[in-house]
ROBAKE-618797 format. One record per residue (C-alpha): residue number from 1; residue in one letter; x negated, y negated, z negated. Coordinates in nm, 2 decimals. Example, Ala and Ser with C-alpha at 12.3 -4.5 7.8 and 13.67 -1.06 7.14 Angstrom:
2
site resi:1&resn:a&xx:-1.23&yy:0.45&zz:-0.78
site resi:2&resn:s&xx:-1.37&yy:0.11&zz:-0.71
//
This chain:
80
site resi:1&resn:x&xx:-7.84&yy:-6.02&zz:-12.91
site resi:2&resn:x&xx:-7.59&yy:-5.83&zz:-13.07
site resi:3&resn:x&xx:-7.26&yy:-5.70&zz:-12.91
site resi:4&resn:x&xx:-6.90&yy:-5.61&zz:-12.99
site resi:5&resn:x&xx:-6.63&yy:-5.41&zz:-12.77
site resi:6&resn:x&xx:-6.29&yy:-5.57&zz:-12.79
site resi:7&resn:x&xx:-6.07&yy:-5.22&zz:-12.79
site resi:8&resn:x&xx:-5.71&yy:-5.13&zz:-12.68
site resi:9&resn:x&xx:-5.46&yy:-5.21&zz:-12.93
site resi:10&resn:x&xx:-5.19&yy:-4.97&zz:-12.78
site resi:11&resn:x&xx:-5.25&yy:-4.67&zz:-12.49
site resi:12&resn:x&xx:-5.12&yy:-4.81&zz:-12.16
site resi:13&resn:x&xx:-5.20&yy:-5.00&zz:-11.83
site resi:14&resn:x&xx:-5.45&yy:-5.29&zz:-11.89
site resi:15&resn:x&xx:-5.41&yy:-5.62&zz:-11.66
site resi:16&resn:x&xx:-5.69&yy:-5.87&zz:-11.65
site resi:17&resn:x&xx:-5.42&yy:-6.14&zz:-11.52
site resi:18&resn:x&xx:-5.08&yy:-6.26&zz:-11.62
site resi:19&resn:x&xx:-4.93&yy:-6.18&zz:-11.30
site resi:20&resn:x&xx:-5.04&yy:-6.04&zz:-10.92
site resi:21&resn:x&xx:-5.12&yy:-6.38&zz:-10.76
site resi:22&resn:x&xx:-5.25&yy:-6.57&zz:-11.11
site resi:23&resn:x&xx:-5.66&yy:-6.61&zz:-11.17
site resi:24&resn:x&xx:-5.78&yy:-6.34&zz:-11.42
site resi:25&resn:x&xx:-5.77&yy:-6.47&zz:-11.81
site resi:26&resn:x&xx:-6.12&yy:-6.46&zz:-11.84
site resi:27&resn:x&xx:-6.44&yy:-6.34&zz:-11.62
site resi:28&resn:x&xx:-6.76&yy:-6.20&zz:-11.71
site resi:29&resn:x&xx:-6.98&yy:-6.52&zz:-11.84
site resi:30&resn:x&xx:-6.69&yy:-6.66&zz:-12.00
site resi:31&resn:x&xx:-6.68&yy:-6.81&zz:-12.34
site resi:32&resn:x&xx:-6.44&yy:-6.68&zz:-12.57
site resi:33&resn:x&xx:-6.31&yy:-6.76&zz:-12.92
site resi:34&resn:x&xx:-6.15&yy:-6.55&zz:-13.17
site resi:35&resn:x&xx:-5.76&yy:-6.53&zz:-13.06
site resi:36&resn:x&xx:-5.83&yy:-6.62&zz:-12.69
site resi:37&resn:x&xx:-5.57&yy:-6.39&zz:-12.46
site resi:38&resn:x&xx:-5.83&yy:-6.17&zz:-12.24
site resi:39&resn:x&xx:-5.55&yy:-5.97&zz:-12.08
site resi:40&resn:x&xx:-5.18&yy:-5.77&zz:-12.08
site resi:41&resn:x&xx:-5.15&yy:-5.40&zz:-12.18
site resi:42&resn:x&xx:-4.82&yy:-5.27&zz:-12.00
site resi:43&resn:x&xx:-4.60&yy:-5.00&zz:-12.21
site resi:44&resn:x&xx:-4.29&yy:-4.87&zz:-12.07
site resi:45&resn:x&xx:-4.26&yy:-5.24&zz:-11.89
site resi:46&resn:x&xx:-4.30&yy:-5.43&zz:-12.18
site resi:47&resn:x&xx:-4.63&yy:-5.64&zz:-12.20
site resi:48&resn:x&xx:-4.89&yy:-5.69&zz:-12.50
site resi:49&resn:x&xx:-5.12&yy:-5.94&zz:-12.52
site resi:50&resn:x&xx:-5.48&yy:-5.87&zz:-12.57
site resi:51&resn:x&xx:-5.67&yy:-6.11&zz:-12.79
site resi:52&resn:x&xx:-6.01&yy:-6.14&zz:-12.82
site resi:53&resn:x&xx:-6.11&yy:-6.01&zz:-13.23
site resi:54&resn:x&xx:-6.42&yy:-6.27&zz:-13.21
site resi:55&resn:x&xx:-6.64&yy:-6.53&zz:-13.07
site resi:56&resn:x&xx:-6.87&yy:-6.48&zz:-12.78
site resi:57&resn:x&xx:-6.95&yy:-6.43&zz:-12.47
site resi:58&resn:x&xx:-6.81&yy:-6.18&zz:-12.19
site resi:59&resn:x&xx:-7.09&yy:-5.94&zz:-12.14
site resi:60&resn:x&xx:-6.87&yy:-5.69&zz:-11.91
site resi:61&resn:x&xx:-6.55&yy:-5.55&zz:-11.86
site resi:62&resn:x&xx:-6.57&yy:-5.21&zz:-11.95
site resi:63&resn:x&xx:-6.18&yy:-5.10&zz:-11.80
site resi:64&resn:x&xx:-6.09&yy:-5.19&zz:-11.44
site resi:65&resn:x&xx:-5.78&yy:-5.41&zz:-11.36
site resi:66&resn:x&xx:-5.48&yy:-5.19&zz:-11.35
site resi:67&resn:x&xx:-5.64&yy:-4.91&zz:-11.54
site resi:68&resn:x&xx:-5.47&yy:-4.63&zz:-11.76
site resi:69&resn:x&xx:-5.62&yy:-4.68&zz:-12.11
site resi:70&resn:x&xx:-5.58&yy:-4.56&zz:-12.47
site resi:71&resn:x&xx:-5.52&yy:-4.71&zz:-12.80
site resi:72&resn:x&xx:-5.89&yy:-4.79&zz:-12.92
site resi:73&resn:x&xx:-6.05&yy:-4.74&zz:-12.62
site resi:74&resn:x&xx:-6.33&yy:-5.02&zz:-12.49
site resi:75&resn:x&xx:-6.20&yy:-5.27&zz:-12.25
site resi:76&resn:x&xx:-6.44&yy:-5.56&zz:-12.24
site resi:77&resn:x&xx:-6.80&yy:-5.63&zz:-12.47
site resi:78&resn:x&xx:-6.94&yy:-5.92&zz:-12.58
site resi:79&resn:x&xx:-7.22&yy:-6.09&zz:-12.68
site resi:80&resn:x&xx:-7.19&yy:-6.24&zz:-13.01
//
């Protein structure tokens, strides 16, 4: 099976959920289609969405919730 990484668009602090007490946008095992939200990167308090470049399935998040990242960097792969 073949697999894609779905990269930072901007550096910053990645969020897997909309807010604190909301459910994550997706989970490993999820389904996702091309232009699904997967998460928030945070610059300088404004928020960016992250949207998923394909069709697939989570395989793993490869940044943490709340982690520092940079612009290109891996944050979750897919099977495809």
């Amino acid at each position: 099976m073949a697999t894609k990484d779905i990269l930072s668009p901007l550096p910053g602090t990645f969020y897997r959920k909309p807010s604190p007490d909301a459910a994550p946008y997706k989970n490993e095992g999820d389904v996702v289609k091309k232009g699904d939200v997967i998460g928030l990167i945070e610059v300088m308090k404004s928020f960016h969405e992250v949207q998923s470049d394909a069709d697939g399935t989570i395989a793993s998040f490869v940044a943490e919730n709340e982690e520092p990242v940079m612009a290109g960097q891996p944050l979750i792969t897919l099977n495809i």
